[in-house]
N, C-alpha and C positions, 0 to 999 in steps of 0.2 A: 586606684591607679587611673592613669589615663592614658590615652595609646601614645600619645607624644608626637611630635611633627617628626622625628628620626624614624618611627614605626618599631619602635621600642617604647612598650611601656612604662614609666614613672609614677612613681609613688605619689601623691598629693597630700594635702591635707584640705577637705572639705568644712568650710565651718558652715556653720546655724545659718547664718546671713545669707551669707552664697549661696545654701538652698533657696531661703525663704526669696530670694532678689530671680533668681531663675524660677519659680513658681508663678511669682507675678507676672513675668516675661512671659509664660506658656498663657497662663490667664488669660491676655491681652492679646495672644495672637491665634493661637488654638481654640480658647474657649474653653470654657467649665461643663460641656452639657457630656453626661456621663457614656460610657460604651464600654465596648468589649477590646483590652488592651491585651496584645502577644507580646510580651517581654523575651525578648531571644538573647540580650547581652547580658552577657557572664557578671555575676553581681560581685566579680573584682574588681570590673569597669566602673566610674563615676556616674556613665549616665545612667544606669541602673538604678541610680539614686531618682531620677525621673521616672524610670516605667515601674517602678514600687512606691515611693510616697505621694508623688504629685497626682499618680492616678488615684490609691487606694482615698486621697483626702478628700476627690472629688467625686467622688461613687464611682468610680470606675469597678468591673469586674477584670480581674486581671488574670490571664491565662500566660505560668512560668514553662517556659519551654526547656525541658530536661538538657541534659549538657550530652546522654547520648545521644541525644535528639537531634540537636541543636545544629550539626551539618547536613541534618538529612534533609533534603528538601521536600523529594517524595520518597517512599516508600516504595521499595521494588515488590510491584507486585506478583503475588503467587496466583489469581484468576484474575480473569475479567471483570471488568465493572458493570459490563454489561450482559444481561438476560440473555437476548439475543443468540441463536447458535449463528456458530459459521463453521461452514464445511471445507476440508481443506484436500485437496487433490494436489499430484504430480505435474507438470508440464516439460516439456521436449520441445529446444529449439535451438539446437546444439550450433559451435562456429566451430568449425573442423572435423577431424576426422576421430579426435579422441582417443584413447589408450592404444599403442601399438598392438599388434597381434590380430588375427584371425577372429569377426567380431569384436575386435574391442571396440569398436566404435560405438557399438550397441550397450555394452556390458553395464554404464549405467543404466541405460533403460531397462534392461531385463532385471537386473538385481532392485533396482527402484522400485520399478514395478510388483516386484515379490514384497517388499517389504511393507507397501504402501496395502497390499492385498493382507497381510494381517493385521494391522496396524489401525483399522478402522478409518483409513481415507477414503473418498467418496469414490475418487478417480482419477485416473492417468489419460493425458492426454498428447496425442502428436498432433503435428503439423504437417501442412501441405506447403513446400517449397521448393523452388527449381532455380537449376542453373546459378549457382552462386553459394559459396562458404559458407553466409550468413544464412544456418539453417540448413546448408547442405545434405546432410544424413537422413533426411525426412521428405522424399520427392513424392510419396506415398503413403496415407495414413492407414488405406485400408491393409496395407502390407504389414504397416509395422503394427497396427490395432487385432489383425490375425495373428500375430508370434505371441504377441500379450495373450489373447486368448485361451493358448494353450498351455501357461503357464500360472493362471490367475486361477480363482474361481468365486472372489464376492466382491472386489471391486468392480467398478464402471468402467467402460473402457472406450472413451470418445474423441472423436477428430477435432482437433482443433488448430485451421478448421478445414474442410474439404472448401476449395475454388471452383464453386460448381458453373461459370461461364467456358471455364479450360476442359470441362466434361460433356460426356452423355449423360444426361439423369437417369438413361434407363439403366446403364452399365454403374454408373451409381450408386441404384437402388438392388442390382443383381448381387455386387460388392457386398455392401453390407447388409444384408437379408442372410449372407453365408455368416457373417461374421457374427449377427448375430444368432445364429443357429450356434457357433462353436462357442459361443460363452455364454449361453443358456438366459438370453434376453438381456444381454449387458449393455446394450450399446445405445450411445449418443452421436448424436452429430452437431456439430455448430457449422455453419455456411459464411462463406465469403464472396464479395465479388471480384477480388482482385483488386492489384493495383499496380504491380510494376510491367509495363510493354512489353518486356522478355518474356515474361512468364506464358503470355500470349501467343508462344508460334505453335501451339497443341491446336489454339482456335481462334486464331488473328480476326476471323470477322467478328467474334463476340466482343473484340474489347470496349467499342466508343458505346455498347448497348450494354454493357456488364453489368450495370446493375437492375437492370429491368431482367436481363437472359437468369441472375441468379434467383428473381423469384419468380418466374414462371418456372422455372427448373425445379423448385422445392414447391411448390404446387403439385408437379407431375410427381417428385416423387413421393409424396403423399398421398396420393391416387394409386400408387404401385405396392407403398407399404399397406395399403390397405385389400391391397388385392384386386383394385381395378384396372379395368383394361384402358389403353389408351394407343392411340391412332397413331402411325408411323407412318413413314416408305421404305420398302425392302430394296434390294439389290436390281428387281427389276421395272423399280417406279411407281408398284403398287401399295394404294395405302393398302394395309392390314391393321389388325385389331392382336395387341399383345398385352401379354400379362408376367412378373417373373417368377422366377424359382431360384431357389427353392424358399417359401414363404416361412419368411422372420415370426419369431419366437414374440415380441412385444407387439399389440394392436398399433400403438404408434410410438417410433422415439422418440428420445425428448431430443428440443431442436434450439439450439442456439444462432443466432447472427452474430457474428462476428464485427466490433465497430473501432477503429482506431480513434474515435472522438467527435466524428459528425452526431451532432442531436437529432437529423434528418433518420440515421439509418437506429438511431435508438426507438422512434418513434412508428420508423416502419416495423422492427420487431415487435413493438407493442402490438401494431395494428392487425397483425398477424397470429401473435398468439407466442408469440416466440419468447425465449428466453434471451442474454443479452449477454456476449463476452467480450470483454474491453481491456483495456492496461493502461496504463501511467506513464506510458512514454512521453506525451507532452500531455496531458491532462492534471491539474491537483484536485486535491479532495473537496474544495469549493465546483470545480466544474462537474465533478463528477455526482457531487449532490444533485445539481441543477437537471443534470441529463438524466438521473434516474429515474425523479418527479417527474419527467418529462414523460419517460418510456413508461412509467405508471400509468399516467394520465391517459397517453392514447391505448394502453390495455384495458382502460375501462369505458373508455367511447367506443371503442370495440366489442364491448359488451363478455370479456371474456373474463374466464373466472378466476379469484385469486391475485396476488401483486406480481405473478412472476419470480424470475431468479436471474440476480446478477452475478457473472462471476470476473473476476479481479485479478487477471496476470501481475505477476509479482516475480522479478527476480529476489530469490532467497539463497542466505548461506545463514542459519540459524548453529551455534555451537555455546561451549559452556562459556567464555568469554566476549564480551564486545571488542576490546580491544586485537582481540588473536583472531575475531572476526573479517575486520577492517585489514590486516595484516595479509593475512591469505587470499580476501578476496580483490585486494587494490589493482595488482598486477594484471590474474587472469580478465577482470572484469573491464579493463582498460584494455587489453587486446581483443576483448570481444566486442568491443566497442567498433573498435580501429577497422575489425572485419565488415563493418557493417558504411565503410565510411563512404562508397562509393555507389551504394542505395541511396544514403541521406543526399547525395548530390542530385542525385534523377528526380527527388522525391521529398525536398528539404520540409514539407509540411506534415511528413507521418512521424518525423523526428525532432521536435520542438525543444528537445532537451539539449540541442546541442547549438542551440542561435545564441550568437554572438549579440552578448552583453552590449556590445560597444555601437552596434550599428540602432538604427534608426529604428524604430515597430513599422513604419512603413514599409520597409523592406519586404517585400512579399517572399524572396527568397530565404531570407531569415540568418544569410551567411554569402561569400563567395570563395569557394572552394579554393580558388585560382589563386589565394593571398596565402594560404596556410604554409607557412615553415614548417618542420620540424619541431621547433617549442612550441610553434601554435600548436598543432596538432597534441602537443603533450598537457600542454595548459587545458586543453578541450577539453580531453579524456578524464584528467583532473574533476575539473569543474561539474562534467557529468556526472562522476562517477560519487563523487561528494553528492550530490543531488540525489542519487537512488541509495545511497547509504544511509542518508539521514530522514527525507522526507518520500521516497519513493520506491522503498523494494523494504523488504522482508531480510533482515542484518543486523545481527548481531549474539547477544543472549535472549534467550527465551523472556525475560522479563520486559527487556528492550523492546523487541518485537511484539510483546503485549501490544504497547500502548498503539501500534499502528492499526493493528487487527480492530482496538475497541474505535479508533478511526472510521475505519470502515463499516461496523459495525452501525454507528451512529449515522451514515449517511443512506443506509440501506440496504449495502452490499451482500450479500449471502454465501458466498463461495471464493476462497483465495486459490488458485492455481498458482501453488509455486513454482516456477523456472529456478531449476535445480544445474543444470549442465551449459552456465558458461564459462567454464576452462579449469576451475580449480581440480585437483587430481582426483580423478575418479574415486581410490581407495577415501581420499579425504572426506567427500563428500558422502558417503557411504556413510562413515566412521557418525556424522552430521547426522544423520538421521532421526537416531532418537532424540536428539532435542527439538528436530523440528514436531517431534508426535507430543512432544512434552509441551509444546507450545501449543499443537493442537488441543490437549488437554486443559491448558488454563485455558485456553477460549470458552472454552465448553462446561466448564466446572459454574458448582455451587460458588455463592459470592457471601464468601465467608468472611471476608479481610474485615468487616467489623467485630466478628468475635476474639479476631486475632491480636485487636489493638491495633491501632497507626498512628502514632502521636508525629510522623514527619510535621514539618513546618507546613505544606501543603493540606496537611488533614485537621490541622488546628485550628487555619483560614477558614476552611470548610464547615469543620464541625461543630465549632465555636462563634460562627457568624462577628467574626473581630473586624472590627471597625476602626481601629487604631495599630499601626505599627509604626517603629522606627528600627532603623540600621542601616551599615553603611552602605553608601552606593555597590561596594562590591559585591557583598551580602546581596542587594536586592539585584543584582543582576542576576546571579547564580538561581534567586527566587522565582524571577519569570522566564526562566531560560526554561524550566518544566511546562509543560499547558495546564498543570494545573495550580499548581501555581503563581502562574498569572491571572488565572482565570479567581484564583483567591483574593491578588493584588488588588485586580482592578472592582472589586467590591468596598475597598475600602473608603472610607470619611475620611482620613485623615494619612496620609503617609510622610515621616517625616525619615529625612534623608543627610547624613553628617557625618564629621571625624575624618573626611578625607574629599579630593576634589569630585564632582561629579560631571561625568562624561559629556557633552552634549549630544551625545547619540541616544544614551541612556533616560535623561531628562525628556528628550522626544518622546516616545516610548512612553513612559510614563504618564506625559502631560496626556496622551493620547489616550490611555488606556483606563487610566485611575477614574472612577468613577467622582469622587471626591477632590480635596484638595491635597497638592504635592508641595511638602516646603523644605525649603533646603538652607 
């Protein structure tokens, strides 16, 4: 048969010649020098008469790819591919007020919280935010990290992050010295300096010095965690010498900075000793490689021990479908978006995900608010929201979400904080839970999938070191539309491409990637 220009198959009749006249043709243009051939077309097809005789004539080793095989690209993985652990905690950074009733605001945090405490995650973390939707229910972490305490007893339980320019350090250090008294040494901190002007009327002359005020601040409170005194003015202008109480359970927390994507403030964490929390609001997995080497590097001209820990905000809705994933999460995720649309205005550089395609990279503002319609606005929400479903949040099935995690894994990362409560229904997300631990388990599992067999098309590239494929354009779109198999494609010597037209987007792509020759 042959697929026929209607895309209905037809019968042929194949003679002796016809082969032997096409044999010569491959001769002349491919070449005779022997490899490793992936036969994917079904040998009712004609050209199968190519990837079986023409090869096996010329020494080819030729690898027949099963017919159940034969649409699989990759293999839905059951673990990780990679060694590597990663730890996976809770995060809190809610847009609204949440479940009607008395508390409900709170109810996923508390029920999360609980779950997360058996469950073997590392930790739940809040936020420090004011004055505004986005984040609303979190104006205080030490408040809401004390209700967790008394409900928890082996998770971690950390600020993410206290705004220590809008504080006292010492009232700070008084905070959490109690908190960690009432969770028996649980507590973390990660620090920020701020960034939106409002947030500022607690302590308006700290803001243009905010980030120098946040690390003499975690200076002092490091002096206080450890029980030293330091020098104030009291009420009548005198310095004095204090110390707090009641003194914390842990010699020292562990201490995160907080960085929306400056290399700058990855670097001073480094320098410091600190650990490093970040998110992918406007950063990809190329930037965040680059900063982590970065925050490495000055951990070790600092002379400090160990590579540190990254940890990785991730909006998540992990359940047993991708597709019913995408479904529930489109809506809420798109009005959590829209909550947050008149931050991105004050502040259009902490939200990179939401610059308009159309305008200039010059643009320093990255958008002008002043132009958006209605459909603009929906179109945005769209386009964002497509963005952290596919390349930037924690969505879908467990298998799905695999591949992002061995992502992050590869770049350095160590710790996923999942953002669990942007809008889908509390019970829903709930409901959600165990697959997100299921996910946390393939992370973390033995890496069995070779005893299991993986005959995908992706694992045959790999396994088999093929040097030769052919099939059609559509075929090989579907092929690198996986990262791994592209990353199988572009190994190959020889890719030949036919039976239907080819794209020229697709041929791009190709010509770009294939290490070898691409014939069509």
């Amino acid at each position: 048969f042959t697929s026929g220009s209607t895309g209905r198959p037809k019968g042929v009749m194949v003679r002796h010649r016809n082969v032997a006249n096409f044999f010569t043709g491959m001769d002349q243009r491919i070449g005779t020098k022997p490899g490793v051939w992936l036969a994917v077309t079904s040998v009712s097809f004609d050209i199968s008469v190519l990837e079986i005789f023409w090869t096996l004539t010329r020494g080819f080793e030729v690898v027949i790819q099963g017919e159940s095989d034969r649409a699989s690209i990759a293999r839905a993985p059951t673990v990780s591919a990679l060694k590597e652990p990663m730890d996976f905690s809770l995060f809190y950074f809610a847009a609204g007020q949440g479940s009607a009733g008395v508390g409900g605001a709170y109810r996923l945090l508390l029920e999360g919280a609980k779950f997360a405490d058996i469950h073997d995650f590392s930790a739940v973390w809040t936020p420090e935010r004011h004055f505004h939707e986005f984040g609303g229910p979190y104006p205080n972490p030490a408040v809401t990290t004390a209700a967790l305490a008394t409900i928890t007893s082996r998770v971690a339980l950390r600020a993410g992050s206290v705004v220590l320019p809008l504080h006292n350090p010492l009232r700070v250090a008084e905070d959490w010295s109690v908190i960690d008294q009432l969770s028996g040494g649980r507590v973390g901190l990660s620090f920020a300096s701020g960034w939106h002007a409002d947030d500022f009327a607690f302590m308006p002359q700290n803001y243009e010095r905010r980030r120098e005020v946040m690390l003499e601040s975690i200076e002092t409170i490091t002096k206080l965690w450890r029980g030293e005194k330091i020098e104030t003015v009291n009420g009548q202008g005198k310095t004095i010498s204090v110390s707090v109480l009641p003194r914390p359970v842990q010699a020292k927390p562990p201490m995160w900075i907080a960085s929306a994507g400056s290399v700058d403030t990855f670097k001073v964490a480094g320098r410091i000793g600190a650990n490093v929390l970040t998110n992918m609001l406007g950063q990809d997995l190329d930037d965040l490689r680059n900063k982590f080497a970065a925050y490495r590097e000055a951990r070790r001209e600092a002379g400090h021990e160990g590579p540190g820990s990254v940890t990785v905000m991730l909006h998540t809705f992990v359940c047993e479908d991708t597709e019913k994933a995408r479904e529930l999460a489109r809506e809420p995720f798109c009005n959590y978006l829209k909550s947050s649309f008149d931050l991105i205005k004050v502040a259009p550089s902490m939200f990179p995900a939401f610059r308009q395609p159309s305008l200039n990279d010059g643009d320093a503002k990255g958008f002008d608010a002043g132009r958006f319609t209605a459909d603009d606005m929906a179109a945005l929400m769209e386009h964002a929201f497509d963005r952290y479903f596919e390349t930037a949040g924690l969505f879908g099935s467990p298998s799905k979400a695999l591949a992002m995690i061995d992502r992050l894994k590869a770049i350095g990362a160590n710790e996923v904080a999942c953002l669990i409560d942007f809008g889908i229904d509390t019970d829903i997300v709930l409901e959600s839970l165990p697959y997100l631990d299921q996910l946390r388990q393939m992370s973390n599992g033995a890496n069995d999938q070779a005893d299991e067999g993986d005959y995908s098309i992706a694992a045959q590239l790999r396994d088999r070191n093929v040097t030769h494929l052919q099939c059609t354009p559509s075929h090989a779109r579907m092929i690198v539309s996986d990262a791994e198999g592209l990353a199988g494609v572009a190994r190959l010597e020889r890719l030949l491409l036919g039976g239907e037209a080819l794209p020229p987007d697709l041929a791009e792509l190709l010509a770009s990637k294939v290490r070898g020759e691409v014939h069509n």
